[in-house]
N, C-alpha and C positions, 0 to 999 in steps of 0.2 A: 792394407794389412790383412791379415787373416781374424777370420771369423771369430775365433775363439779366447779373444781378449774382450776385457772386462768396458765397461764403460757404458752409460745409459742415452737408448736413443730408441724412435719415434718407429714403428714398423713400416716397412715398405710397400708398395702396388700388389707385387705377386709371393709376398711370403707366404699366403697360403698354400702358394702350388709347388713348394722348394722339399726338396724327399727327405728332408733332413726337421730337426728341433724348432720349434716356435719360435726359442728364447735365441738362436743359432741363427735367423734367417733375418731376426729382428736385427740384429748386430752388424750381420753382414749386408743388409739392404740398407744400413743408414749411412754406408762411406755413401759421398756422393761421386767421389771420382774415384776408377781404381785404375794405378799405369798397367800398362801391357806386361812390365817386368814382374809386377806384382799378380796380375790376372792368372799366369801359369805356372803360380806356386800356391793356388787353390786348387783343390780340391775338387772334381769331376764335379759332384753334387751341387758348390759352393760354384763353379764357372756357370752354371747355371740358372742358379738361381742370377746373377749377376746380368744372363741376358736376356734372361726374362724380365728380371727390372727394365733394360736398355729398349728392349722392345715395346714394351708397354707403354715406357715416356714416350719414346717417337710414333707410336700409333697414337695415342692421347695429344701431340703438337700437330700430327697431321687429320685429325679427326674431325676440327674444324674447316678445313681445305677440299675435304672428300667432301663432305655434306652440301659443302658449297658448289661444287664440281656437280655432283647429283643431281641439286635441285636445276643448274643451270641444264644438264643433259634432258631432264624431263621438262623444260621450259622448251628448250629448242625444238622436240621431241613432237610436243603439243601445237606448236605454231609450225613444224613442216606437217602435222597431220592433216589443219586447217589450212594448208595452201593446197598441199595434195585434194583434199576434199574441195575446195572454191575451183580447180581446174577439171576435174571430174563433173562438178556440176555445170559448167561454162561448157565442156564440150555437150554434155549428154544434152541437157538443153535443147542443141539444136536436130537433136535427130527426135525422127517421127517415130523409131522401134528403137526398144532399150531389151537385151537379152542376157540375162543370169541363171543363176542357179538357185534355187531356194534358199541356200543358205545366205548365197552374197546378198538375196532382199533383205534378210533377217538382219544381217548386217549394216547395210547401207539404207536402212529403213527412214532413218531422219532427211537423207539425201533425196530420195524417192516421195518424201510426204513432198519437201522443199519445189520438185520438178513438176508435181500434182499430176502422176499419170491415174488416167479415167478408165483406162481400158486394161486389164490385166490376166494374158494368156496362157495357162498352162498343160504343157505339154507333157503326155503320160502322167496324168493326174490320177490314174488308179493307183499309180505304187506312192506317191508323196502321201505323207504322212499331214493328217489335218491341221494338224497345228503348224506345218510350216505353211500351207495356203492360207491359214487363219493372218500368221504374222507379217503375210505378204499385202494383206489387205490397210488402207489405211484410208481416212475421212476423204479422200480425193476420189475413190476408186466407185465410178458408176457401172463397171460392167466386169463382171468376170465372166471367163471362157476356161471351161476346165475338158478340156480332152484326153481322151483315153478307153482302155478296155477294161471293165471290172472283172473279167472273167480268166481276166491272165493274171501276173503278177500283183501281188500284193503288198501295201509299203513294210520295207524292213525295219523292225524295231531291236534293239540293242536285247531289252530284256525279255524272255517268252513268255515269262508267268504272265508280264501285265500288260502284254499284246492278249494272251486268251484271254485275262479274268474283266479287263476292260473295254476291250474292242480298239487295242488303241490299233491295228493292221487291218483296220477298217477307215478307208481312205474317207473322202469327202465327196469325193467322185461317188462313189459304193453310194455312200450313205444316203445322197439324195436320189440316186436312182431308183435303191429299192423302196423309196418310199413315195414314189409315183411323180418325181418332180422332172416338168417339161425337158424332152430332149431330143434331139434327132441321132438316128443311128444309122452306121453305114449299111445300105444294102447290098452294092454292088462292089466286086474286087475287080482289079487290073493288076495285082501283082502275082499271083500262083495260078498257076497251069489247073488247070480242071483237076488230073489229078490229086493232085496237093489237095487242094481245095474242099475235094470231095470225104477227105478224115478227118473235117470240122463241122461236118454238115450235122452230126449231133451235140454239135456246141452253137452254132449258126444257124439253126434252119432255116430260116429265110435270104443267108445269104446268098448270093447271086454269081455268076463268073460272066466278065464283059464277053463282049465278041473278040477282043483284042488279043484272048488267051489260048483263043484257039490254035489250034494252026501251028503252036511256036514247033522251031526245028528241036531234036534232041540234042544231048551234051554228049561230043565227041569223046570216045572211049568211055560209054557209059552205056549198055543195052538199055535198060531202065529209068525211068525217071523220077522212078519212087522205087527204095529198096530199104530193106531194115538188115543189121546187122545183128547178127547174137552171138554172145561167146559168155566164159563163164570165170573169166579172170576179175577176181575182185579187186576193188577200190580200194586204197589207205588212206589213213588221216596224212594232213602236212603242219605247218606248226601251228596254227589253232586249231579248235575243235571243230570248227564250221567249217571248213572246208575240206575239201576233199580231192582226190589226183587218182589217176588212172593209169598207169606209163603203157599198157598194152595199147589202150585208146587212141592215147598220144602221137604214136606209133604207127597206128595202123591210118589216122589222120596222115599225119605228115608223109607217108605212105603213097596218098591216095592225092594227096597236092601235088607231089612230083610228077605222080603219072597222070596225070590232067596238065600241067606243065608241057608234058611231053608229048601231048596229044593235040598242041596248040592253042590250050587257054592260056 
């Protein structure tokens, strides 16, 4: 029947949300069935509120089903993460080098204490930031091996105020070198031709070029084997602020691979 006949009853689920009267929503939220012949001779407002009632019961009868559904998804969820993890640790086990990333130690830290590796190597350890060599350490770990250059790159931290005001892009690497602790350093190169070489000599002074470096042939369509380029097309932003693009650079790269390409590399 329609809302606007008299008779007293109990307010329904969603009369608060019905765009119509208090006393109006109470009335029409207590039929408990309305037929279909009778549904579209309400009122826009009144078909509404009707299926908002209808909705609400059947989310409230299926409410108990969902929850149940969930908990059993995070049940299953939890026991494949523990077989994944028990075959992870079965294979890793048997091998003598285990190789990640700082973060996947951080991650899989429990799994790593569980393996008891003793020996722990990190590669380009100037740019890692300490706290993830910190978190890669665990009561198993008799030897760490941190290699790298402090004099290159340095670790990227997210925020810059509290990389300067802290020293947090002050590696671990850095930190024990400058403070006089045991280490060996490379003297000798085999990978750059003397020239190269020779415009790190006041970053390197003592370093050294093999005999191996001698001698090398030059690179086909190339008079030089050291040149600089200058030009004076600037740089734009791309869509963060960090970064930066060049399209003349880009350019003159791709440029310069064709015709090396073509010169038979």
């Amino acid at each position: 029947g329609r809302a606007g006949g008299g008779g007293g009853a109990s307010a329904g689920p969603a009369a608060a949300s019905c765009g119509f009267g208090d006393e109006s929503a109470r009335l029409l939220l207590s039929h408990a069935q309305v037929h279909c012949t009778e549904l579209w001779a309400l009122a826009p407002a009144e078909r509404e509120a009707v299926c908002m009632l209808w909705v609400e019961r059947r989310q409230r009868a299926l409410l108990p089903q969902l929850r149940e559904a969930c908990a059993r998804y995070e049940r299953l969820c939890t026991e494949r993460a523990e077989l994944d993890a028990e075959v992870q640790l079965t294979v890793l086990r048997r091998q003598r080098v285990i190789g990640m990333t700082t973060t996947a130690v951080a991650k899989h830290a429990a799994m790593l204490r569980t393996i008891g590796c003793e020996v722990l190597i990190v590669e380009e350890a100037a740019e890692v930031l300490e706290a993830h060599i910190v978190a890669a350490l665990s009561p198993c770990t008799r030897h760490l091996v941190l290699i790298g250059d402090h004099q290159q790159l340095r670790p990227a931290t997210s925020v810059h105020r509290l990389a300067k005001q802290f020293g947090l892009d002050v590696s671990l690497f850095e930190r024990l070198l400058t403070r006089g602790v045991q280490h060996v350093t490379l003297r000798t190169q085999r990978r750059m031709r003397p020239e190269i070489s020779q415009l790190l000599a006041f970053i390197y002074p003592s370093l050294t070029d093999h005999e191996s470096t001698e001698g090398r042939g030059g690179v086909a369509g190339v008079r030089l084997p050291v040149f600089f380029l200058q030009h004076s097309v600037c740089e734009g932003a791309m869509g963060d602020a960090r970064s930066r693009t060049n399209a003349h650079e880009a350019a003159f790269l791709a440029a310069l691979a064709h015709w090396l390409g073509r010169c038979g590399h």
